[in-house]
C-alpha positions in Angstrom: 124.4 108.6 86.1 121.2 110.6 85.2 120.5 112.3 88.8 124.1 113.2 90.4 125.4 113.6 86.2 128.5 111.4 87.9 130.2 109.1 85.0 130.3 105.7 86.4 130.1 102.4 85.6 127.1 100.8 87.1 127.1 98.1 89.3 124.1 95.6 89.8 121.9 95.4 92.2 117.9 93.7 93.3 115.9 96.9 94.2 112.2 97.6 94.8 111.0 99.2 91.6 108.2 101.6 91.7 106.0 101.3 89.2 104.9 105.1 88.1 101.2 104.7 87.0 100.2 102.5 89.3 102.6 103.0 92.5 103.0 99.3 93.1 106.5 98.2 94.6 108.1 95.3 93.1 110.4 94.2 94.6 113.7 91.9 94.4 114.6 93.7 90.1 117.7 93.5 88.8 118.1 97.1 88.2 121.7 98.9 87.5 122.8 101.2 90.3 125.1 104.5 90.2 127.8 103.4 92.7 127.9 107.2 94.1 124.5 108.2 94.7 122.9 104.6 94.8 120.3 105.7 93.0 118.8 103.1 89.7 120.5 104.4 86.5 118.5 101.4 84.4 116.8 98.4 84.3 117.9 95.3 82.0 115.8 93.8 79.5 115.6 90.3 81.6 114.1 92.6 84.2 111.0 93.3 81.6 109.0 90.2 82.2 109.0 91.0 86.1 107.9 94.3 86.0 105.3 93.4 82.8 103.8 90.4 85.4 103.2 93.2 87.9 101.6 96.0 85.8 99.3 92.9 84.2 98.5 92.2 88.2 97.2 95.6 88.4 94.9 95.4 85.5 91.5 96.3 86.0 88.8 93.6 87.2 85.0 94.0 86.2 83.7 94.4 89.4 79.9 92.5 88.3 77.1 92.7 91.6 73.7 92.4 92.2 72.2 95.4 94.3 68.6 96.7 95.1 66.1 98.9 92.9 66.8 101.1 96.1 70.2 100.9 96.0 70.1 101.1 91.8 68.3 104.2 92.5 69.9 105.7 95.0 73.2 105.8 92.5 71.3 107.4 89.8 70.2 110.3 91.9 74.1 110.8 93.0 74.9 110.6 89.5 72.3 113.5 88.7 73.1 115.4 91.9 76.6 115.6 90.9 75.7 116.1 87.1 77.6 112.9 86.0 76.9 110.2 83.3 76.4 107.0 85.4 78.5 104.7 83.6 81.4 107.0 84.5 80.5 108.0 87.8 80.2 104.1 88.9 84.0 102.9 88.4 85.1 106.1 89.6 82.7 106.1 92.6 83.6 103.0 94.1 87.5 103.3 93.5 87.3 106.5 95.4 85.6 104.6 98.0 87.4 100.6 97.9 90.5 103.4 98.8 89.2 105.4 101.3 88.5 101.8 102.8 92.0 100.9 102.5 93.1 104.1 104.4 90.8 103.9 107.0 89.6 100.8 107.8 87.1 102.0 110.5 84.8 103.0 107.2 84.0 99.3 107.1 81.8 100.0 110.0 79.6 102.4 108.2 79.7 100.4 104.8 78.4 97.4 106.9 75.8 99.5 108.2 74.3 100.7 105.2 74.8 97.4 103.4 72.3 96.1 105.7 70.2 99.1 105.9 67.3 100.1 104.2 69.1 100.2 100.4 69.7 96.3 100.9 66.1 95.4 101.6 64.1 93.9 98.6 65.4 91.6 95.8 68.7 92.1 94.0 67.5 92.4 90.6 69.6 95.5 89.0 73.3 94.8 87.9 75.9 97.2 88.3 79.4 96.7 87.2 81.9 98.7 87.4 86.1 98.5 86.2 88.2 99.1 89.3 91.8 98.0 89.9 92.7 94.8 91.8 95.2 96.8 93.7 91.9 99.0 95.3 89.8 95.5 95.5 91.6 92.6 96.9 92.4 94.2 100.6 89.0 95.7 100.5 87.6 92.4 99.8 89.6 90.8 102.5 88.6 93.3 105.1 85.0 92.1 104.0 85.2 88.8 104.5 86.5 89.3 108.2 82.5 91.4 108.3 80.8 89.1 106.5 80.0 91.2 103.8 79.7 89.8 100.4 80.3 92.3 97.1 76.9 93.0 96.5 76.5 94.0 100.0 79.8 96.0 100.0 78.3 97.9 96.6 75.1 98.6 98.3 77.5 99.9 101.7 79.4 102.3 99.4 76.6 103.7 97.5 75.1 104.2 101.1 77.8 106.3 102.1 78.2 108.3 99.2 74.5 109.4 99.5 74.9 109.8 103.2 78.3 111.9 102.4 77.0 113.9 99.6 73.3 114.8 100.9 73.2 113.9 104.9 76.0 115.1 106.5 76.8 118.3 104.6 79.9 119.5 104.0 82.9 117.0 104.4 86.0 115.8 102.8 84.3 112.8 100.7 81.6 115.4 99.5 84.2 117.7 97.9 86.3 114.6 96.5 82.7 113.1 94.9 82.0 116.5 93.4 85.4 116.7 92.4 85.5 113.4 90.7 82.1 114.1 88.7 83.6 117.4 87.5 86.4 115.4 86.1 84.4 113.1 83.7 
């Protein structure tokens, strides 16, 4: 056994795998189990297709919405506030944000409130797509549907709060993470 160095003979078990890059649980492998510490020594080949369906799952989804000129412009002056290229900033921005949303769903309030706000008025003639993961999307587009709030107007929400949390209120947690995130593209 690689973690209590034990020589065993496996035994084996169905375990929830975690998958390392993405930290999504599968559950119900075949995996092969040290009998003394119970810990996952390996993981079979006919356990491959299982864990290749769930990484695929994870894959990123072009995120493709209509939003405002206000709204359009309102991202590129967070882009040059925090110094970032756009195309960059806009996958990163709204992953940061679809999980924030799925820590704290009381956000959804605030997103609603700026999706219908004054970045929403006006025709949706700008596109902006973005590549975020359907892990971050799906419960955020859930939790959207319960509001009534399509992806265009959940774009427009987000970019809402991120001007709101980089430039209105100051000082926060988001407002570090945002800068953070632009000085790592």
């Amino acid at each position: 056994c690689f973690h209590c160095k034990a020589e065993v003979t496996a035994k084996f078990d169905l375990r929830t795998v975690r998958l390392e890059q993405s930290a999504v649980d599968v559950p119900d492998v075949l995996v092969a189990v040290c009998p003394q510490c119970d810990r996952i020594t390996s993981i079979p080949s006919q356990s491959e297709p299982r864990l290749r369906e769930a990484r695929e799952r994870v894959a990123d989804e072009q995120l493709g919405t209509r939003v405002t000129h206000a709204a359009e412009d309102a991202f590129r002056m967070l882009a040059d506030t925090l110094g970032a290229p756009e195309s960059a900033l806009r996958s990163r921005l709204l992953t940061y944000y679809l999980r924030q949303l799925r820590r704290d769903p009381e956000l959804v309030e605030r997103i609603c409130q700026y999706a219908h706000g004054t970045l929403a008025r006006g025709r949706r003639n700008c596109r902006f797509a973005a590549r975020v993961q359907s892990e971050d999307l799906e419960p955020v587009l859930a939790l959207s549907r319960v509001h009534q709030v399509n992806q265009s107007d959940l774009t427009t929400g987000i970019i809402g709060l991120a001007v709101s949390d980089l430039l209105l209120d100051g000082e926060n947690v988001r407002a570090h993470a945002l800068r953070a995130i632009a000085d790592s593209i």
